[in-house]
DSSP file (Angstrom, degrees, kcal/mol; ACC not computed):
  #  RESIDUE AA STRUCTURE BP1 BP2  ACC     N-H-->O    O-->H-N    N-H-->O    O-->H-N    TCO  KAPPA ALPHA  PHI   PSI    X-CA   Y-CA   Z-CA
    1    1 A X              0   0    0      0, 0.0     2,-0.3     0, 0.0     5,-0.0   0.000 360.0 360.0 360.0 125.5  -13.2    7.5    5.7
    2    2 A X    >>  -     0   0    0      1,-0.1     3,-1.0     4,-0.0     4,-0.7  -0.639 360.0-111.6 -82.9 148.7  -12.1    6.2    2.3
    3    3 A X  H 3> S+     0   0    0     -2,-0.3     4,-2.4     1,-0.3     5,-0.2   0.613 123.2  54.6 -40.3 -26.1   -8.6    4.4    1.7
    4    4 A X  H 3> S+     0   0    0      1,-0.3     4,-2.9     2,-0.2     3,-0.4   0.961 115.1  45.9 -92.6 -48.7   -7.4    7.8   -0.7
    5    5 A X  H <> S+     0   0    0     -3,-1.0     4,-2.2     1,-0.3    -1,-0.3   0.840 112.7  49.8 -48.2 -33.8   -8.4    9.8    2.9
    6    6 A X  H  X S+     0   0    0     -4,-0.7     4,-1.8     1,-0.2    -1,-0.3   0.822 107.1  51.6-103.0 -31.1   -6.7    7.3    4.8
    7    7 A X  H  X S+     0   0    0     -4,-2.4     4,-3.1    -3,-0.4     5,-0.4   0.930 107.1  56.0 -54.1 -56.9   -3.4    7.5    2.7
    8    8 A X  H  X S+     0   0    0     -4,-2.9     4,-4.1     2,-0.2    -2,-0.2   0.945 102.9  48.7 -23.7 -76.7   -3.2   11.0    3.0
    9    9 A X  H  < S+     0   0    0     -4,-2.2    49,-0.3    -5,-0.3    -1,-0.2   0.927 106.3  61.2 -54.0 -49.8   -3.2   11.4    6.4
   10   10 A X  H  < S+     0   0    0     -4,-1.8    47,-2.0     1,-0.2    48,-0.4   0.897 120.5  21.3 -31.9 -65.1   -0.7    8.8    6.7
   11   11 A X  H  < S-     0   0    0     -4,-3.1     4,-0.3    45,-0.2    -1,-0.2   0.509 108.4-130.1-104.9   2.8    2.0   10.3    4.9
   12   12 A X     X  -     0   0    0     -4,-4.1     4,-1.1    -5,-0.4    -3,-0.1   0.547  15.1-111.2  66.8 141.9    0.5   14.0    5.3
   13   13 A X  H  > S+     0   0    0      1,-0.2     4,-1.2     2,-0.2    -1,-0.1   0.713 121.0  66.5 -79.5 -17.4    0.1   16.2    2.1
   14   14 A X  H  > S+     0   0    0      2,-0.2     4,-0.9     1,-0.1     3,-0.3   0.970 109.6  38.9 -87.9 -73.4    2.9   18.5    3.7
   15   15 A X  H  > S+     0   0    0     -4,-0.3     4,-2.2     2,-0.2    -2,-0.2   0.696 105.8  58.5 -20.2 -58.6    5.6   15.0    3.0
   16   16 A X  H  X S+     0   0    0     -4,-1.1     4,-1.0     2,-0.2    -1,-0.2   0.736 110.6  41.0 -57.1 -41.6    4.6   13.9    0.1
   17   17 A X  H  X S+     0   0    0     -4,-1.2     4,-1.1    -3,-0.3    -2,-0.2   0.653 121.1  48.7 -72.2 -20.3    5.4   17.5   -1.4
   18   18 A X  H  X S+     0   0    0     -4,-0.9     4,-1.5     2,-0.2    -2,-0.2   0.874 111.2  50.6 -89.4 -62.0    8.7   17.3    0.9
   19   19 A X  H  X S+     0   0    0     -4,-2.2     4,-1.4     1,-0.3    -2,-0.2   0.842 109.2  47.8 -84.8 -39.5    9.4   13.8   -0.4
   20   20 A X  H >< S+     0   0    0     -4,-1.0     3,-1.7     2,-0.3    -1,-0.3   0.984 111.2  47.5 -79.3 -54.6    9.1   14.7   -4.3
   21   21 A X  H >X S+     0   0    0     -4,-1.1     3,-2.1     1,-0.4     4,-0.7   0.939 116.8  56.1 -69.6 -63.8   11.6   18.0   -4.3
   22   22 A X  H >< S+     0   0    0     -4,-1.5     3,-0.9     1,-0.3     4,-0.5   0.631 105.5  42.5 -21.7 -51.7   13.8   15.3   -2.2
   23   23 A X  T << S+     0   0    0     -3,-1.7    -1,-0.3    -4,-1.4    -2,-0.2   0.208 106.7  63.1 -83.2   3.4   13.9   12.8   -4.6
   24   24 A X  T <4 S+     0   0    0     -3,-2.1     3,-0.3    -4,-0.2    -1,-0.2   0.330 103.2  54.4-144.3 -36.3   14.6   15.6   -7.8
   25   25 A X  S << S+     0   0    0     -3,-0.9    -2,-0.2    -4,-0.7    -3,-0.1   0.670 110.8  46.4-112.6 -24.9   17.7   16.3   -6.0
   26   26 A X  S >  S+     0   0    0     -4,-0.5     3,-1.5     3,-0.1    -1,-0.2  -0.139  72.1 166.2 -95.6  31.6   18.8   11.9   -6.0
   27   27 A X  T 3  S-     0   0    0      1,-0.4     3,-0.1    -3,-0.3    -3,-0.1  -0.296  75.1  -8.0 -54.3 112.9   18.1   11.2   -9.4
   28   28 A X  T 3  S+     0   0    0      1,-0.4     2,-0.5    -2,-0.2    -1,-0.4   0.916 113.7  99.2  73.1  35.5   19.6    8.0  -10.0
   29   29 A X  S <  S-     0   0    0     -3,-1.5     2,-0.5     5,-0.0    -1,-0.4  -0.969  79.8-104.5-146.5 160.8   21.7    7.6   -6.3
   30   30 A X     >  -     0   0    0     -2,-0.5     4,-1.5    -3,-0.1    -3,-0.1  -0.832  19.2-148.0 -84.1 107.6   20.2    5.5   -3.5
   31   31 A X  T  4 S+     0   0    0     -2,-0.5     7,-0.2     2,-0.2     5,-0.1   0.833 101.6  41.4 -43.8 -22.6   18.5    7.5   -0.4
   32   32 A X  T >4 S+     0   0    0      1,-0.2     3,-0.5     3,-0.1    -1,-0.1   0.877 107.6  55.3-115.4 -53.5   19.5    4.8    1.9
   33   33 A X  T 34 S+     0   0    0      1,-0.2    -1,-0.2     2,-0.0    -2,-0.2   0.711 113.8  48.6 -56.9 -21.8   22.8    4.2    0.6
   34   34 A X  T 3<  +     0   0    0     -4,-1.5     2,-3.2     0, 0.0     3,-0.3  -0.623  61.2 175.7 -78.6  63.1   23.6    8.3    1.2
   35   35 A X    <   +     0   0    0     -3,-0.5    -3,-0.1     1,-0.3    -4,-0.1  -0.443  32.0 127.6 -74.7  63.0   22.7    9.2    4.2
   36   36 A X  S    S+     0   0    0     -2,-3.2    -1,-0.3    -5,-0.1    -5,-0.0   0.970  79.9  29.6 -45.7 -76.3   23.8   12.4    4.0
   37   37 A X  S    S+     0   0    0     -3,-0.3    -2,-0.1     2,-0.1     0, 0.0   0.914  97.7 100.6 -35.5 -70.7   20.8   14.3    5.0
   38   38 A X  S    S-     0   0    0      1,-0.2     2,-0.5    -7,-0.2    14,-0.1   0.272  79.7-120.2 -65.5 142.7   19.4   11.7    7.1
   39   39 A X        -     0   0    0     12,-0.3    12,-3.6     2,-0.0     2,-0.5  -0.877  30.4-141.8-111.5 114.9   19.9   12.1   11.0
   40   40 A X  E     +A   50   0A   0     -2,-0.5    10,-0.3     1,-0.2     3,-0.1  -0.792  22.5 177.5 -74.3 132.5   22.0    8.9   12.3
   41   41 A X  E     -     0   0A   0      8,-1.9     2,-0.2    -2,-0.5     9,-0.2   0.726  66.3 -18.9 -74.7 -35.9   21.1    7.5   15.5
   42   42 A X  E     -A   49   0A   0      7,-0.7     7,-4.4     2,-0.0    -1,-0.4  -0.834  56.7-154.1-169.8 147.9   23.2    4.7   16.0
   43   43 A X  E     -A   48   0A   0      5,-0.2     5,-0.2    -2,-0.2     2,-0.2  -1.000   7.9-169.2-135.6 136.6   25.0    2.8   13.5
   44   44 A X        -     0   0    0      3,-0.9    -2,-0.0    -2,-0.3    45,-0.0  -0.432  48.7 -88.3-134.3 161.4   26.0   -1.2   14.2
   45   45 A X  S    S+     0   0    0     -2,-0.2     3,-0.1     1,-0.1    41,-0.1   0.555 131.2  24.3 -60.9 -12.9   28.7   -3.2   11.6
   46   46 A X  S    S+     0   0    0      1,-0.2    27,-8.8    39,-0.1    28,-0.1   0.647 125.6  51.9-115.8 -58.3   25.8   -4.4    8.8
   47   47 A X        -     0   0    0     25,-0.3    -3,-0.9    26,-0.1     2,-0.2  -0.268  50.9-157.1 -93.6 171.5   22.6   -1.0    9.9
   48   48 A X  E     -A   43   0A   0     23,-0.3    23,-1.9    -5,-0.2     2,-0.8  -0.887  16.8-147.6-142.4 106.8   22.1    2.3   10.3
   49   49 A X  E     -AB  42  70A   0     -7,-4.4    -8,-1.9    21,-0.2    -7,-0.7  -0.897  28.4-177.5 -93.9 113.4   19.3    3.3   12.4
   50   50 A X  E     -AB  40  69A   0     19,-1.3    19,-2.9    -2,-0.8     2,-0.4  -0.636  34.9-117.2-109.2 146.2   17.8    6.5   11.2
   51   51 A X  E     - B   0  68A   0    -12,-3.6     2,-1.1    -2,-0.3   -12,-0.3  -0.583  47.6-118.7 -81.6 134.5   15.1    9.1   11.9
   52   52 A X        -     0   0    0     15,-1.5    15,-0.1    -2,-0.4    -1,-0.1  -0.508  17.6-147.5 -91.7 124.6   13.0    8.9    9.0
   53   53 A X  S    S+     0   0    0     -2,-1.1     2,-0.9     1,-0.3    -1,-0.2   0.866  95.5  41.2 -41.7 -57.1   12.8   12.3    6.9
   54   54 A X  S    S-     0   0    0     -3,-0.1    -1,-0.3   -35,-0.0    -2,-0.0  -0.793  91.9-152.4-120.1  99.7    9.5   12.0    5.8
   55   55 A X        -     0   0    0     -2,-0.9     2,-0.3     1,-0.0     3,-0.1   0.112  20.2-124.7 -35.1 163.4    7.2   10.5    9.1
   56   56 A X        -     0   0    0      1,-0.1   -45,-0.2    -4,-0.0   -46,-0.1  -0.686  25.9-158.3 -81.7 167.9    4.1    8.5    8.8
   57   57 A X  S    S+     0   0    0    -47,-2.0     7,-1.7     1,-0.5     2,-0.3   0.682  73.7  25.6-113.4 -55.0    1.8   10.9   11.0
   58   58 A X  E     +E   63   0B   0    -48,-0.4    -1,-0.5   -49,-0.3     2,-0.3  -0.728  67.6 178.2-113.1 149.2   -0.9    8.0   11.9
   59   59 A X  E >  S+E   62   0B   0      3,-2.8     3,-2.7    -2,-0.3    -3,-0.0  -0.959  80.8   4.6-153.7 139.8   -0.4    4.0   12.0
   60   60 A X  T 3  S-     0   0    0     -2,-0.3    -1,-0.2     1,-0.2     3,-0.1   0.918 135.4 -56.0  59.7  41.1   -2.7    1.8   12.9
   61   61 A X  T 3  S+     0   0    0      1,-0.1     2,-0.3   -55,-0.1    -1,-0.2   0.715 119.0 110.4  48.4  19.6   -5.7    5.0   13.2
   62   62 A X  E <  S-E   59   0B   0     -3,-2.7    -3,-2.8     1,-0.0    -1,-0.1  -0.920  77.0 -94.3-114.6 156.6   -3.0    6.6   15.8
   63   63 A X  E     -E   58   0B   0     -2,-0.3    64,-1.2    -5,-0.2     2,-1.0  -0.332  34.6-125.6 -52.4 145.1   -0.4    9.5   16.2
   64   64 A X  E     + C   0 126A   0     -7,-1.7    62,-0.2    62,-0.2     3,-0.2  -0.786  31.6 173.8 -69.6  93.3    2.9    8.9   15.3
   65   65 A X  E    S+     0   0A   0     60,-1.8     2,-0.5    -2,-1.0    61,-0.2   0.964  78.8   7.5 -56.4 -44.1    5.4    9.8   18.4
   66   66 A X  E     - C   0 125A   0     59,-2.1    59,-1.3    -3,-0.2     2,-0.7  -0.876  56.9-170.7-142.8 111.5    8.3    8.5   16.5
   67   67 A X  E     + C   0 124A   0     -2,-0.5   -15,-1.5    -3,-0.2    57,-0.2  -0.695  23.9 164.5-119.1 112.8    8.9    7.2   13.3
   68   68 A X  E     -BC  51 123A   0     55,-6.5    55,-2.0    -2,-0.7     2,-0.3  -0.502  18.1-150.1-112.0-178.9   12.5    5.4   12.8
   69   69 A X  E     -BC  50 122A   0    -19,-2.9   -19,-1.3    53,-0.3     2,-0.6  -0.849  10.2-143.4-155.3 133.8   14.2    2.9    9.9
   70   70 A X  E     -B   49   0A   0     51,-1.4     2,-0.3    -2,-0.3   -21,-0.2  -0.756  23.4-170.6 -87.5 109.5   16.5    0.6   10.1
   71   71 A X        -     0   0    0    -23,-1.9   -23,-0.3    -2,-0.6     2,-0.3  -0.787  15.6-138.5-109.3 117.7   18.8    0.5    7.0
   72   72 A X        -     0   0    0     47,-0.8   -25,-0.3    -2,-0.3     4,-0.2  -0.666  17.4-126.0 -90.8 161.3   21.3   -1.9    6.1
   73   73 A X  S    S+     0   0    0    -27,-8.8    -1,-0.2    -2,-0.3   -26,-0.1   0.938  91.8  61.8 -42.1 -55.8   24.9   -0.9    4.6
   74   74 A X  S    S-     0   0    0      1,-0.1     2,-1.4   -28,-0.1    -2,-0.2  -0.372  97.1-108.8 -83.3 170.0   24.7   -2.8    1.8
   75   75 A X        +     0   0    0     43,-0.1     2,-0.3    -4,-0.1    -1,-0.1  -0.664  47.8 163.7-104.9 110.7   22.2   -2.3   -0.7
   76   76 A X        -     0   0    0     -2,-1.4    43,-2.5    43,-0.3    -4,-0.2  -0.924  35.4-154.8-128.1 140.8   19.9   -5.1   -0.6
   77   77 A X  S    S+     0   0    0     -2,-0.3     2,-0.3    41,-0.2    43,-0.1   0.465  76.8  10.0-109.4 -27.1   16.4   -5.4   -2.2
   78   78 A X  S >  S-     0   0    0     41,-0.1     3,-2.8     1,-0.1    -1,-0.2  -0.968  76.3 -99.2-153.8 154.9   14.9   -8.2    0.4
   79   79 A X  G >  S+     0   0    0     -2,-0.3     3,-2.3     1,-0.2     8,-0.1   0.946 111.0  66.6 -26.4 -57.2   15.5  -10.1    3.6
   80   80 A X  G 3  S+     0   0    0      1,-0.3    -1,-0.2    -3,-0.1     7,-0.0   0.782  90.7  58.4 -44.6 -16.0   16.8  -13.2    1.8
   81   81 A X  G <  S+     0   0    0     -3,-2.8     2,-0.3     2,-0.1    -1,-0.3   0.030  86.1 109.5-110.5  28.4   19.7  -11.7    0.5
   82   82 A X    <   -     0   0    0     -3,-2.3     2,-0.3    -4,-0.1     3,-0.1  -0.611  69.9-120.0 -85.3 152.6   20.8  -10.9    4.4
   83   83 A X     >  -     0   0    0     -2,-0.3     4,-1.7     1,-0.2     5,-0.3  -0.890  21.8-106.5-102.7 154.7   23.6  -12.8    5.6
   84   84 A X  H  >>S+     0   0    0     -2,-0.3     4,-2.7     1,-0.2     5,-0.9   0.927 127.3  40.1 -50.2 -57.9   23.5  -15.2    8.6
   85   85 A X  H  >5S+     0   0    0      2,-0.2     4,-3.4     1,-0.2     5,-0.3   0.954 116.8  46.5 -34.4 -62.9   25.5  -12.4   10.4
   86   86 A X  H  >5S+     0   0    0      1,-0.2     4,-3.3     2,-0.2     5,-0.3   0.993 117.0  45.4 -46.4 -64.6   23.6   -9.5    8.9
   87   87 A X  H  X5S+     0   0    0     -4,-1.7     4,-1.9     1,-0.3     5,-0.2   0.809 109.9  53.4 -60.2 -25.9   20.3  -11.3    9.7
   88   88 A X  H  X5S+     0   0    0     -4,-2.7     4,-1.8    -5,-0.3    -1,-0.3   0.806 114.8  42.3 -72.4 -47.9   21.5  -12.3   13.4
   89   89 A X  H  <<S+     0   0    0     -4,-3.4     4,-0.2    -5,-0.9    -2,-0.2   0.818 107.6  60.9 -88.1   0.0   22.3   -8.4   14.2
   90   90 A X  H >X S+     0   0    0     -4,-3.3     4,-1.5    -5,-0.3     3,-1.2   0.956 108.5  48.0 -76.2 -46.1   18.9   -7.4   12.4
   91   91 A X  H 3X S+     0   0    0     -4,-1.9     4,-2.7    -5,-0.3     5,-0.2   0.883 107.2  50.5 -37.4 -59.4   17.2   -9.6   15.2
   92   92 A X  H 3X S+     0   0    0     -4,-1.8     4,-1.2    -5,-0.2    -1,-0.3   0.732 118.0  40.1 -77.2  -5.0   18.8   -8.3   17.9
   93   93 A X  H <> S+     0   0    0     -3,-1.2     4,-1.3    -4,-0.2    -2,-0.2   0.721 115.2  47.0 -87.1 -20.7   18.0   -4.7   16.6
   94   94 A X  H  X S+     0   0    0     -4,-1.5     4,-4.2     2,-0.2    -2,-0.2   0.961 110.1  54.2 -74.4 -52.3   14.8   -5.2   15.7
   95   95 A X  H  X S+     0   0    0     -4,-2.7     4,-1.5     1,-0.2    -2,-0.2   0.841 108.6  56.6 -47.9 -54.9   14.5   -7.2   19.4
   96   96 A X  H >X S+     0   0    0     -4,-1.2     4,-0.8     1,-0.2     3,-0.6   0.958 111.8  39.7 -42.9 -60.7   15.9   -3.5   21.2
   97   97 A X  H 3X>S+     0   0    0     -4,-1.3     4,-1.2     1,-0.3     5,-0.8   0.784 108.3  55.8 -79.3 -37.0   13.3   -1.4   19.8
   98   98 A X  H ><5S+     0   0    0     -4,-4.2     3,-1.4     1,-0.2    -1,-0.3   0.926  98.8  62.3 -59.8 -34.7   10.2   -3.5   20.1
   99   99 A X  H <<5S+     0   0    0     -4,-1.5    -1,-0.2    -3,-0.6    -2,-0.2   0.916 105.0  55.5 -45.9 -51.8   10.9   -3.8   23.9
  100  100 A X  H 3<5S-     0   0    0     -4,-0.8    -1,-0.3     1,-0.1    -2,-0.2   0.790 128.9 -89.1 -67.4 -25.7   10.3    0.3   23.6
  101  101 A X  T <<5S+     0   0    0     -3,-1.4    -3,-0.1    -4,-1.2    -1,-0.1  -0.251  80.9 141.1 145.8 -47.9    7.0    0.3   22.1
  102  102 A X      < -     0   0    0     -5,-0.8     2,-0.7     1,-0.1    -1,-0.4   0.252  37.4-151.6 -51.2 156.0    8.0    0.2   18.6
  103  103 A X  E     -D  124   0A   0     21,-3.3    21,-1.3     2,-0.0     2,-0.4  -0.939  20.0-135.4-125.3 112.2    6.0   -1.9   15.9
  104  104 A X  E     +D  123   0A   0     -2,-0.7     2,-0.3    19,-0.2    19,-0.2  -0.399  27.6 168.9 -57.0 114.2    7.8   -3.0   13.1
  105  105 A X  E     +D  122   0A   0     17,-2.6    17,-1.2    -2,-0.4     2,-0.3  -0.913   5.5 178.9-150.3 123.4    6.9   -3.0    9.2
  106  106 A X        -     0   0    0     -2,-0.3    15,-0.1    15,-0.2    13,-0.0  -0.982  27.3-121.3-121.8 120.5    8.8   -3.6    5.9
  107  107 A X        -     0   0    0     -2,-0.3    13,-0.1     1,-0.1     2,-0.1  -0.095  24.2-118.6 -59.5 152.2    7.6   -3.6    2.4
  108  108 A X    >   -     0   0    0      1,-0.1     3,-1.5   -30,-0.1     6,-0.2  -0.386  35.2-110.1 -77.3 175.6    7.8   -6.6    0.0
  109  109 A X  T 3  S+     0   0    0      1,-0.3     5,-0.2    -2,-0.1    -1,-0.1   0.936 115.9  52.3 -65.0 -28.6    9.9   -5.7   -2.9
  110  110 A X  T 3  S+     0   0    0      2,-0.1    -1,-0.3     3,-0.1     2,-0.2   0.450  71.8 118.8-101.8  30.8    6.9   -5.9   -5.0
  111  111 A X    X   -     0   0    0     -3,-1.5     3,-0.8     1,-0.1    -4,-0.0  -0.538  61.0-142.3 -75.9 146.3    4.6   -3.7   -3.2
  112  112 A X  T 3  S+     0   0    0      1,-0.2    -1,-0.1    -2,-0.2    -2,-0.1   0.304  99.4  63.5-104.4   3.3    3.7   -0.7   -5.6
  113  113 A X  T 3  S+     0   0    0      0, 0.0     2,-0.8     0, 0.0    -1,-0.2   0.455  76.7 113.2-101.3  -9.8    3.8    1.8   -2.5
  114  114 A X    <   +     0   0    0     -3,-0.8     0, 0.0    -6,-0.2     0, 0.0  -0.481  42.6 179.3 -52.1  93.2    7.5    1.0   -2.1
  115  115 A X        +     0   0    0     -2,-0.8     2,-0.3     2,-0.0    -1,-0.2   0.795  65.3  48.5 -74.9 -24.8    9.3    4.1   -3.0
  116  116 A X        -     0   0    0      2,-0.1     4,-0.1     1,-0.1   -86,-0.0  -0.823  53.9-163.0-122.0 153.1   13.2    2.5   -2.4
  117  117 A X  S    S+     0   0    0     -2,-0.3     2,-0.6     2,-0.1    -1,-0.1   0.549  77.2  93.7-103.6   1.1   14.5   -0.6   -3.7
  118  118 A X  S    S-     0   0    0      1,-0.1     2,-0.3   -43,-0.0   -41,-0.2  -0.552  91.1-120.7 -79.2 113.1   17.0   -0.3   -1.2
  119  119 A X        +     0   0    0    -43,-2.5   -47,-0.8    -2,-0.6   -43,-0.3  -0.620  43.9 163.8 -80.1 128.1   15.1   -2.7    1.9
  120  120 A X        -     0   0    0     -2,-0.3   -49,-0.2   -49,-0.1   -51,-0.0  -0.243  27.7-136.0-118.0-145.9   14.6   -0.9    4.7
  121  121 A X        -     0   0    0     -2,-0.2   -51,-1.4   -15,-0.1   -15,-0.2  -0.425   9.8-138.3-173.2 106.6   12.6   -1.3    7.6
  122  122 A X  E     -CD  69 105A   0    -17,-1.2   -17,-2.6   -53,-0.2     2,-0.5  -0.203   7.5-165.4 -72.9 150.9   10.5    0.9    9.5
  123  123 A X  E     -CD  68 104A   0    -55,-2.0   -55,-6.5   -19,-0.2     2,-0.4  -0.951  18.6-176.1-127.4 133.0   10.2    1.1   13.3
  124  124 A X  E     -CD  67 103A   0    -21,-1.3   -21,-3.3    -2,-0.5     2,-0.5  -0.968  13.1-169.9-120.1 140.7    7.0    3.2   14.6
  125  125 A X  E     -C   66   0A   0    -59,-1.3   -59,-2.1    -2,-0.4   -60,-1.8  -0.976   9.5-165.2-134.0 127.3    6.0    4.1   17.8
  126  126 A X  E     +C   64   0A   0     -2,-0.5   -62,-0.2   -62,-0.2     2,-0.1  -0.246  51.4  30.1 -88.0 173.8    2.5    5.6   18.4
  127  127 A X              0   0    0    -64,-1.2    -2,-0.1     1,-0.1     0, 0.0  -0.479 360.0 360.0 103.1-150.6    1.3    7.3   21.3
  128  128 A X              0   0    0     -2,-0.1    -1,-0.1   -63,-0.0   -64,-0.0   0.274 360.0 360.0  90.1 360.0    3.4    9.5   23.9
């Protein structure tokens, strides 16, 4: 299986068509700073934990059970620009979820597969 195959499957051709009309309708707004749509799960004084609209289906050559992302309020573009506080309650969220299964992964800003500039951080859990 070649990398284009492998992409695919990952964000499933079904998403990717899901994710464009989505993004047609936020021209110029921040997904991550509206969470309208977006189904909260628990929300902390800095994050937002959220179900993520458009799944990965496979990570890591497995099913996706669960695919979440952790958002902070403000809108900030990388880790660095966290504050001691922010970064101290990202830990301890990050710290819940891994305990559950989840594996943790956030693009750098200048990764070219980064659709938001808004930094989020996704929590996946395989398996189930």
């Amino acid at each position: 299986m070649d990398l284009d195959e492998v992409v695919v499957l990952a964000k499933s051709k079904l998403n990717v068509k899901s994710y464009a009309k989505f993004r047609e309708k936020y021209v110029g707004i921040c997904t991550l700073c509206d969470l309208r749509e977006n189904k909260i799960l628990e929300e902390t004084k800095n994050f937002r934990m959220i179900e993520n609209k458009f799944p990965y289906v496979i990570w890591e050559n497995m099913a996706v059970a669960k695919c979440l992302m952790l958002v902070p309020r403000r809108h900030l573009v990388n880790f660095g620009e966290f504050t001691e506080e922010e970064l101290d309650e990202f830990v301890k969220i990050i710290a819940k979820y891994e305990v559950q299964g989840f594996s943790i992964y956030a693009r750098a800003p200048q990764n070219i597969e980064r659709t938001q500039t808004h930094q989020h951080t996704h929590l996946v859990k395989t398996g189930e």
